[in-house]
N, C-alpha and C positions, 0 to 999 in steps of 0.2 A: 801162350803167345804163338801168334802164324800168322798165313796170310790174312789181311782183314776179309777175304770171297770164302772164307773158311764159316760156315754157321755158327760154329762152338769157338771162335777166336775174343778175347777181349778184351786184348790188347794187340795191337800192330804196329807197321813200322813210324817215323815219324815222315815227315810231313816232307823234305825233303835233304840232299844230303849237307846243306847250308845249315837246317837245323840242329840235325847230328851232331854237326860240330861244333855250334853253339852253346848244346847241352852239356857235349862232352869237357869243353873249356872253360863252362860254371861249373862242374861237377870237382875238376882237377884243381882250378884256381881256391877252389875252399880247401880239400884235402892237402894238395903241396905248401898252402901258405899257413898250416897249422888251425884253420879255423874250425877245423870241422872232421871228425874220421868218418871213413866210410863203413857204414855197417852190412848192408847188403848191396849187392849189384855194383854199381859204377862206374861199367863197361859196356864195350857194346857186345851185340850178339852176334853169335857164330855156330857155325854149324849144324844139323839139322833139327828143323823146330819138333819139341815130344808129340807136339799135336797133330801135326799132320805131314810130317818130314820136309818141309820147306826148309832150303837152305835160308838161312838168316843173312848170311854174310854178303848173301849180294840186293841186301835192302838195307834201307837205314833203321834196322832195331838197336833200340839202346836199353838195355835189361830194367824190369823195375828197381828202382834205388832208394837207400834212407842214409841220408848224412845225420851226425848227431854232434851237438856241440862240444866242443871238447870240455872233459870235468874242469869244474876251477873257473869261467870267465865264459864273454858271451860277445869273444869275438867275432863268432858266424854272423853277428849282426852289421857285421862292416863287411861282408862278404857279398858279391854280387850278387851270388845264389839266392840270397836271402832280402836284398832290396829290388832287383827285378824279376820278373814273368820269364819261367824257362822255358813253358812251352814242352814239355816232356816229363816223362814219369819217375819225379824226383820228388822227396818228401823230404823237409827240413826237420828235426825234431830238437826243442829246446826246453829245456826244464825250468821250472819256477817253483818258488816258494810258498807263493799267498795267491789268491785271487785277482786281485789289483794287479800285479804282474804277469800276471796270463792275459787281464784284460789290454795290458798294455802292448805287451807283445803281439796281441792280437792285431792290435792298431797303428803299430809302427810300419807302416806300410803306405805309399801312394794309390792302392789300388784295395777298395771294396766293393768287389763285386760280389762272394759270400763265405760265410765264416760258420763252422761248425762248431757245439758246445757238446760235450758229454759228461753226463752229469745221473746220482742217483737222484737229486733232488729237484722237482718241478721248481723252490720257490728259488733256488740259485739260478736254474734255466734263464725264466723270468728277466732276474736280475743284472744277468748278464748280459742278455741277448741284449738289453735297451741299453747297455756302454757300447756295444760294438756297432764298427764304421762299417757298415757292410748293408748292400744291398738286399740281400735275403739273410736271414741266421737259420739252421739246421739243426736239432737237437736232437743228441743218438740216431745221428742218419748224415749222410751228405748226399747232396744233388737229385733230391725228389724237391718234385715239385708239380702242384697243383695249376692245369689250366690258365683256373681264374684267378693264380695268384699274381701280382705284377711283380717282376722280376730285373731290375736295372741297377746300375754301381751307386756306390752311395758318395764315390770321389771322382774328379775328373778324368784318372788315368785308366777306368774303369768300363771298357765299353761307351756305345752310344744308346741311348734312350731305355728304354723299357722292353723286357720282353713278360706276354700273357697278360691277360686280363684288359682290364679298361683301359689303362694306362698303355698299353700298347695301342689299343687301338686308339687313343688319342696323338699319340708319339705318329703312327703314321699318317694319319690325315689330319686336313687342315678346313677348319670353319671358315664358309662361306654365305654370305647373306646375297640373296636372286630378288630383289623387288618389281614388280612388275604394275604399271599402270594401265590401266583396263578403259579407263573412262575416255569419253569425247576430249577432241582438243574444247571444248568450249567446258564443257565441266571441270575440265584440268586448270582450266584459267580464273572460273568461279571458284572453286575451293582446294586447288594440292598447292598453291602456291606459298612455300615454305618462307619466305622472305618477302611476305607481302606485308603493308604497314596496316596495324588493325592492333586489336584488344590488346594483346602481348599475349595470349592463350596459344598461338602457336610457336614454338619455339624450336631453333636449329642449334645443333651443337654444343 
């Protein structure tokens, strides 16, 4: 972690000091309210960075973090942290039993924009991927992505339209039809006229 003008930095501060505090008061609101302990980070940064000796303290770094449910219950699910977008480097982790429960938790959420699975087995991948509400799924990987693959939320709190592939470029533009009459006004009046009374072979709308 350092400055983001740093080559080898990858991770920086956040976005501004409105967010910091944001983070910081999802962060707190799960730990003080019993939902969740904090396992790593969930402070901010101070002091100079190992990378490149930037002082931390006078940006908005907020350390990487992992909240984990508390053993016994799965109150982190009633926890802000856990129904909105923090916007910062916070990892929820929750444990499950069976399959159907991962895929549930996966999906307890307003917002699919993409959902990772890891897994030894291609035919659970598969299987899973097509239950999850998610715009792209990722298996043994997050946040690669191919070009031409279209990439957009799969619910409505999820971003707007598409990104990559076709689907983007259909997201940005919009279909237009240009028709153009080339012939004499006397030809136009011999044969383009769409609402003239004859066979019924021509027809409008």
């Amino acid at each position: 972690m350092g400055a983001p003008t740093h080559p080898d930095s990858t991770m920086g501060p956040l976005i501004s000091a409105r967010q910091l505090q944001r983070v910081e008061a999802l962060v707190q609101e799960a730990v003080d309210g019993g939902h969740a302990a904090a396992v790593a980070g969930c402070h901010r940064m101070a002091g100079p960075s190992l990378l490149d000796g930037a002082d931390l303290s006078q940006g908005y770094y907020y350390a990487p973090s992992v909240l984990a449910s508390r053993e016994g219950g799965h109150s982190i699910l009633q926890a802000r942290i856990w129904r909105e977008e923090a916007f910062g480097p916070v990892v929820v982790v929750v444990g499950f039993d069976s399959e159907d429960e991962a895929v549930a938790l996966a999906n307890d959420s307003d917002f699919g924009l993409g959902a990772a699975i890891w897994t030894q087995h291609l035919s659970q991948a598969y299987r899973v991927a097509e239950q999850m509400d998610a715009g792209i799924v990722w298996v043994n990987t997050h946040h690669r992505n191919d070009p031409s693959s279209p990439w957009g939320g799969a619910k409505t709190a999820s971003g707007v339209g598409s990104e990559n592939g076709v689907d983007a470029y259909h997201a940005y533009t919009t279909m237009k039809s240009t028709i153009i009459n080339y012939a004499s006004a006397a030809e136009s009046l011999a044969s383009d006229d769409w609402f003239r009374e004859g066979t019924g072979d021509v027809r409008y709308g």
